[in-house]
N, C-alpha and C positions, 0 to 999 in steps of 0.2 A: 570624699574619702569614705569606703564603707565600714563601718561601724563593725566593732568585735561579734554583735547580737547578729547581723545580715549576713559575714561570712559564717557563722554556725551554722547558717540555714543553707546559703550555697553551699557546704559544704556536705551536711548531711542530703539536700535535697540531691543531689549529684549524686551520691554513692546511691541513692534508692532508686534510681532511673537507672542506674545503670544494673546496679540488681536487678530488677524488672525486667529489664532488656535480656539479661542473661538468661532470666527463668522462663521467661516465653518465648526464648531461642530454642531451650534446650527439650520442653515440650514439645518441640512444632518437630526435634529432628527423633526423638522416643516416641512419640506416637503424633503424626504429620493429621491423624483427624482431628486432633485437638487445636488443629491452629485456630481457626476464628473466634473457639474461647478463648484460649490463651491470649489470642490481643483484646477482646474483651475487657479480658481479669487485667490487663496494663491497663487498659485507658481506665477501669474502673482504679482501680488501683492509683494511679497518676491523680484523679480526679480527686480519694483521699489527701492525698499526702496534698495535694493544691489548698483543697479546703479547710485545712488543720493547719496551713501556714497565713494564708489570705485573707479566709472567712471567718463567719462566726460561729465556734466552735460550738458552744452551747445548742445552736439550733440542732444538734445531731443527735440530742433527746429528746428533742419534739418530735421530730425528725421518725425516732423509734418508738415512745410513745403512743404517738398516731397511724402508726401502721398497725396496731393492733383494731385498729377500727377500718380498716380498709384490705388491708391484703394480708390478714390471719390463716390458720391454717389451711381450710379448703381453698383458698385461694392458689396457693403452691404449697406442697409437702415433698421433701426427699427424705424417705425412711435409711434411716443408717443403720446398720445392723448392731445389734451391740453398742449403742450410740445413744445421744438424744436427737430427734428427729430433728431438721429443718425446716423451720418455716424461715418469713422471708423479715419477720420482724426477729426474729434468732441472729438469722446472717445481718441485719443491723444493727443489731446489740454490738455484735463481732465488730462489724465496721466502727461501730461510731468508737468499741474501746482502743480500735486501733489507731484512728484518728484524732483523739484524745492524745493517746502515746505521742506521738509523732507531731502534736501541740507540745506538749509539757516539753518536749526533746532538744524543740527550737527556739523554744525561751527560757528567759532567765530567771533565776527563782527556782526555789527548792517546793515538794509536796509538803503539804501540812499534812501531820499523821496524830498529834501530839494533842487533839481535842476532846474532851471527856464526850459527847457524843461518837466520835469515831469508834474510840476505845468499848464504847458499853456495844456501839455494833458489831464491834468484831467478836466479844464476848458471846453473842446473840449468834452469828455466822461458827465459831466455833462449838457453842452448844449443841446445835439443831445439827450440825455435822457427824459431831461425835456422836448424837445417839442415834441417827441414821444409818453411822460405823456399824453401830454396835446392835443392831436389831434388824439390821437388813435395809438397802438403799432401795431392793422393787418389794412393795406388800405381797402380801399370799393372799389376801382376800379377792374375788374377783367382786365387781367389775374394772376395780379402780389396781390395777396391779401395777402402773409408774405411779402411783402417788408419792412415796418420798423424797424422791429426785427431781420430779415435777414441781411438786410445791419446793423445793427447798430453791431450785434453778431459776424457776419462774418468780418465785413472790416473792422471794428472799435474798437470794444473793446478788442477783440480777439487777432487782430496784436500789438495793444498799452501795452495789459497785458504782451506779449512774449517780447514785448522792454524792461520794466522794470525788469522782470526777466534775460534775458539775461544781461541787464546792471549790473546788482547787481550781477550775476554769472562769470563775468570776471574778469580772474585773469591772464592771460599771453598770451605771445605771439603767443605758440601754437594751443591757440582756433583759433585765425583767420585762420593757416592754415588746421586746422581741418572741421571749416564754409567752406573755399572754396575747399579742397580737398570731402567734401560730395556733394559739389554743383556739380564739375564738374565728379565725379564717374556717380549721377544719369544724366547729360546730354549727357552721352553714350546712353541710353536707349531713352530719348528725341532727338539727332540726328536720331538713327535707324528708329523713327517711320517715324519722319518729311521727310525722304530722300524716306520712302518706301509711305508715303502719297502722296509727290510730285509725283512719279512715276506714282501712281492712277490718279490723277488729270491731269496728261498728255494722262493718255490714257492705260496705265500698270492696271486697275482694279484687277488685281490678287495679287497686292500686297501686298492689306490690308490682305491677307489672312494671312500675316503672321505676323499682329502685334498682340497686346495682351498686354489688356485684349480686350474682341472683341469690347465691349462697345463703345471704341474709333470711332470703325467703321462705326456705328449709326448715322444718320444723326441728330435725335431725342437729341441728348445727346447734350446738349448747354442750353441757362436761355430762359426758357419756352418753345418756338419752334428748339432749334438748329441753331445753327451760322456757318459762316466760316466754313462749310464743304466742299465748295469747294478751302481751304486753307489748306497747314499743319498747323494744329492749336497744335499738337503733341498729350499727355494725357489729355488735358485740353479741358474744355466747348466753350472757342474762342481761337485765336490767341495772343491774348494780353500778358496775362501770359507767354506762349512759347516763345514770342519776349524777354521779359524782362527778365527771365529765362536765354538765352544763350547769350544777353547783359552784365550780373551780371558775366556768366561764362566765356565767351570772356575775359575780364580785369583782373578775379579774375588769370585768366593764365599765364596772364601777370606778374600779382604779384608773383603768385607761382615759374616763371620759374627761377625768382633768388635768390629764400628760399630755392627752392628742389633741389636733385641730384638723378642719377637714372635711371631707368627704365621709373619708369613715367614721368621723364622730358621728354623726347623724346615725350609720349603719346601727351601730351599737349599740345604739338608742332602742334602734328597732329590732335587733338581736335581743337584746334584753327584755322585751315587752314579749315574745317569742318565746323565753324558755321557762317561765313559770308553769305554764300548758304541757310543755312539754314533758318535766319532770310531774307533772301529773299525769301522765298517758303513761309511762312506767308501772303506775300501779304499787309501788312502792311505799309501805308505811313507813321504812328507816328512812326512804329518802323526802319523806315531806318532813319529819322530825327533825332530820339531819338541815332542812333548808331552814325550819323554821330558825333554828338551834344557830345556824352561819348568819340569820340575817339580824338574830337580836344583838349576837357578837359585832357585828357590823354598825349599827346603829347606836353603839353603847361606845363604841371606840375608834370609831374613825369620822371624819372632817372633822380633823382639829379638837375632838373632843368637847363639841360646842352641845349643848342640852340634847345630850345622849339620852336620858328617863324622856323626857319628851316625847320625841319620838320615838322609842320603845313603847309610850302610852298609847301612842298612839295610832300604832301598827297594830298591839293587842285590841284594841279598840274596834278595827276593822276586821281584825280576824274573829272576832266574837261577832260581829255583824255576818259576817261572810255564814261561818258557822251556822248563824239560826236560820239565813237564808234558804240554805244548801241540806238543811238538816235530815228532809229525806232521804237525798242521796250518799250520804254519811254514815245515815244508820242502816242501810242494806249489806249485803254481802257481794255484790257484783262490784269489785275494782274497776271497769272498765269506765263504767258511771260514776265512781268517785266513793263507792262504798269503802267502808273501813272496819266493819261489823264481821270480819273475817276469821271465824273463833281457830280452827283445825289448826293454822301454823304456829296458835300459840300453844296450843295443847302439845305438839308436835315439841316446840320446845323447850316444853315445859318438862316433857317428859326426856330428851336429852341430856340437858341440864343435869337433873338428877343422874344421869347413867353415865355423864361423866365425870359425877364428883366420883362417885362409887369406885371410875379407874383409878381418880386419884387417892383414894382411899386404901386400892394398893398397892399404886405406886406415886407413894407420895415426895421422893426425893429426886429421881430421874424420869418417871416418866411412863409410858407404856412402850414410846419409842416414837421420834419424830416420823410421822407421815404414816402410825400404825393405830390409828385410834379405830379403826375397821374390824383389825383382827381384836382388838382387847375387848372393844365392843360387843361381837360376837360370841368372848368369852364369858360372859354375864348370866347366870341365871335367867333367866326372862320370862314373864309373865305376858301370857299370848293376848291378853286386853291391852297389857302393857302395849305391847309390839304394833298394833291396829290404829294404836290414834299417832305412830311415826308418818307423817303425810310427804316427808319430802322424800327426793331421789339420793341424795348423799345423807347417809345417819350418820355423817359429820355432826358436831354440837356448832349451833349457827351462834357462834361466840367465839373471839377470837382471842380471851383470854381463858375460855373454858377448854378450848382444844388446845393452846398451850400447856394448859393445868396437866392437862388429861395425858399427851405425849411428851413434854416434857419436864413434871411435876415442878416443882417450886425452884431449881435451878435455871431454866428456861423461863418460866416465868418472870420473873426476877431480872432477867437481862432484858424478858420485853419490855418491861416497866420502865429498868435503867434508860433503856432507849428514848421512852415517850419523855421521863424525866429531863434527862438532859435536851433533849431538842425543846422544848418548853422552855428552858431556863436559856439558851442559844437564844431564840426568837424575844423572849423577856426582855433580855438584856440587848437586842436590839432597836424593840421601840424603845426603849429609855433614851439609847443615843442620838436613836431619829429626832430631825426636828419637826415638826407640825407641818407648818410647811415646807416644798422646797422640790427642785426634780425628783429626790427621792424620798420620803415622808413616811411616816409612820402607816401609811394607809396600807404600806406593803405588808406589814407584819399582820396589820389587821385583816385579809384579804386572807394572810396563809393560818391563820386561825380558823376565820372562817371554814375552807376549805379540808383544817383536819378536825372542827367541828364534826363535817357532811361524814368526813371517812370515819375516823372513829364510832359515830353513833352508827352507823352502817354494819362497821365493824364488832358491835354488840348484837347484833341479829342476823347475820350470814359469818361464814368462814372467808375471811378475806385473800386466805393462804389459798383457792381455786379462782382468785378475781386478779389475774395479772395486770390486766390494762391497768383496773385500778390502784394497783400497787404502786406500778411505774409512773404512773402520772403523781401519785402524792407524793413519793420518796423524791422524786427528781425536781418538782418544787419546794420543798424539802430542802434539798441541795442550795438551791441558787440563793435562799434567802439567808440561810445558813453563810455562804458565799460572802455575803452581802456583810454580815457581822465580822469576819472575820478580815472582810480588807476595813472596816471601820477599826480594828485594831490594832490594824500595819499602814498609817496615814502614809508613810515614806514607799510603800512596798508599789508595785505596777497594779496601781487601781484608776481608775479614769468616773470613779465616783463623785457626783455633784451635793453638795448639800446646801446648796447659795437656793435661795428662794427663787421660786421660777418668775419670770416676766407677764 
């Protein structure tokens, strides 16, 4: 006999085929060249509504996620006039919210909207909005003239919308090894390039021959002139992303390595012995801080919480050895070799810093204007010594709570905080419930600590609001652990969550 839940689905699934049906009839007889998209856009479409009833919903974040490392924008672009362009991880976003929909539609159970994390995001979405409203959605400064709607689309509403859906689509404990088993499948492909980029950048030039897509190889390909090409920066426009990326995958191994059994255990092993090298060929100082910073967290709080100072002693230990080893190459200035003696970006934002408390000095209540720190910039006095030691390509402040300060003075501020706050106390109040052991264990909360360890500290030394990939990827694990707390609070609600000790 079928169930009240199963006819809901035949019944919606029906009326959508048959919509479908209608709309790619009625294209095929208003314009007959559009028929083979139009059956296209059905079976693509079909394939949605399939996998939002069948499958696992979740994976449609990884899904989006990681196509910003694979088919970003010179991969395909459709310029919409008056629009925000198309790339092909945009029209994923679109699918996967649609797909989402069309989940929540055919099950049972209401959204949860009613969480002080949601609440302080939506405070934060309606801030950045309204002052974007109210001082212009495209800058007037060139070169950067979509910056407001860019960063607010891309790093902000984008990754916060995939939070809430992802939270509200968690139901067990196999999503999370599902989240990290896509993470670390695509960080093969992200090792391959970065090992065959370091190559190039030592002097191996022929080696980008063999990555792909070629785009990567483009000097051009970065946020307006190209970044960190002479960094493995992997598929992505800088480095940043890539760091953080095999940060998230680094720890997520850790966790996997005593959930799985297998074949792939062994991989992971050797995945992991792999990306330490690698988030060193970045070149990146936030992201060796940022590792260092996930792995003491790691060691201090996860397996069972068994003499965490121990081995923290004992990692410091080795890093002090490594340190006096390596010491020459440490104290140069060539990054490619391991230098860290690299005075000009600190000078650079040192002198930022200063020029954007100045905005907020006046404007200290609202802001200068979300996505306008260019133009206020510009309005400044400026001392032409001053201006000489600015060494990067965006006089953005490489601070993601200075460029808050700066564009949305102490109101906006104030909701980003809200936000870090309550997800903090969200995740808190998770490992507490966790038990030690068990399929799902505390190790997960320690993992996404980790994890906004690497972004956060990242997030104190670059503008994270031009780093989409790595927006999406931390808000959207974000999401699932969140997820995770909150079926820990509805034991009766549709959770398929284990907390029995594993065999």
């Amino acid at each position: 006999m079928p169930t009240l839940g199963q006819q809901k689905i035949d019944s919606l699934g029906l009326g959508i085929i048959i919509t479908l049906l209608l709309l790619a009839a009625a294209a095929s007889v208003v314009a007959p060249a559009l028929f083979p998209w139009s059956l296209l856009g059905l079976v693509g479409a079909a394939l949605v509504f399939y996998w939002a009833v069948k499958w696992e919903i979740t994976l449609w974040a990884w899904v989006w996620v990681l196509s910003y490392g694979l088919m970003d924008r010179p991969f395909w672009l459709l310029e919409v006039h008056g629009f925000f362009n198309m790339t092909i991880p945009r029209l994923l976003f679109v699918a996967a919210t649609v797909a989402f929909a069309v989940h929540f539609a055919t099950r049972n159970g209401g959204l949860v909207f009613n969480r002080p994390v949601l609440w302080a995001m939506a405070a934060l979405v309606a801030c950045c909005a309204a002052s974007a409203t109210v001082t212009g959605w495209v800058a007037l400064e060139s070169p950067i003239a979509s910056a407001p709607y860019f960063r607010f689309l891309g790093s902000i509403l984008m990754p916060l919308t995939m939070f809430f859906l992802v939270l509200n689509a968690t139901r067990g404990e196999k999503q999370v090894r599902w989240a990290l088993l896509s993470l670390s499948i695509y960080a093969w492909y992200a090792l391959y390039i970065a090992y065959l980029q370091y190559a190039a950048i030592l002097g191996a030039e022929g080696a980008r021959a063999f990555i792909w897509p070629d785009y990567i190889n483009q000097p051009s390909w970065g946020p307006t002139y190209g970044i960190h090409f002479d960094r493995a920066r992997g598929a992505f426009t800088m480095c940043n992303p890539q760091a953080i990326l095999l940060t998230a995958v680094f720890f997520g191994n850790l966790y996997l390595f005593r959930e799985i059994r297998g074949l792939y255990r062994a991989a992971i092993v050797v995945q992991a012995i792999l990306i330490p090298p690698a988030i060193f060929f970045t070149g990146l100082r936030s992201a060796y801080v940022g590792f260092l910073a996930a792995g003491t967290i790691w060691l201090l709080w996860s397996g069972h919480g068994r003499m965490g100072g121990a081995k923290l002693a004992l990692a410091a230990l080795a890093l002090l050895i490594a340190v006096a080893v390596l010491w020459n190459n440490l104290a140069q200035e060539d990054r490619a070799r391991g230098g860290v003696a690299q005075k000009a970006p600190l000078v650079g934002r040192r002198v930022l810093a200063a020029r954007s408390l100045r905005i907020f000095a006046e404007h200290p209540i609202a802001g200068a204007g979300f996505g306008h720190y260019l133009e206020a910039e510009h309005k400044l006095s400026s001392d032409p010594s001053e201006l000489t030691q600015l060494s990067t390509g965006l006089a953005t402040p490489h601070n993601l709570f200075l460029v808050m300060l700066a564009e949305t003075g102490v109101i906006g501020t104030a909701c980003l905080l809200a936000v870090i706050v309550a997800l903090l106390r969200e995740t808190a109040g998770l490992y507490r419930r966790l038990p030690a052991t068990g399929t799902l264990n505390r190790d997960v909360v320690v993992f996404f600590w980790a994890v906004a360890a690497a972004y956060f500290i990242d997030a104190m030394l670059v503008d994270p609001l031009w780093d989409v990939a790595g927006s999406a990827l931390f808000w959207s694990l974000a999401g699932l652990v969140v997820g995770c707390r909150r079926l820990l609070e509805r034991p009766s609600g549709p959770s398929n969550l284990s907390l029995a000790p594993a065999a």
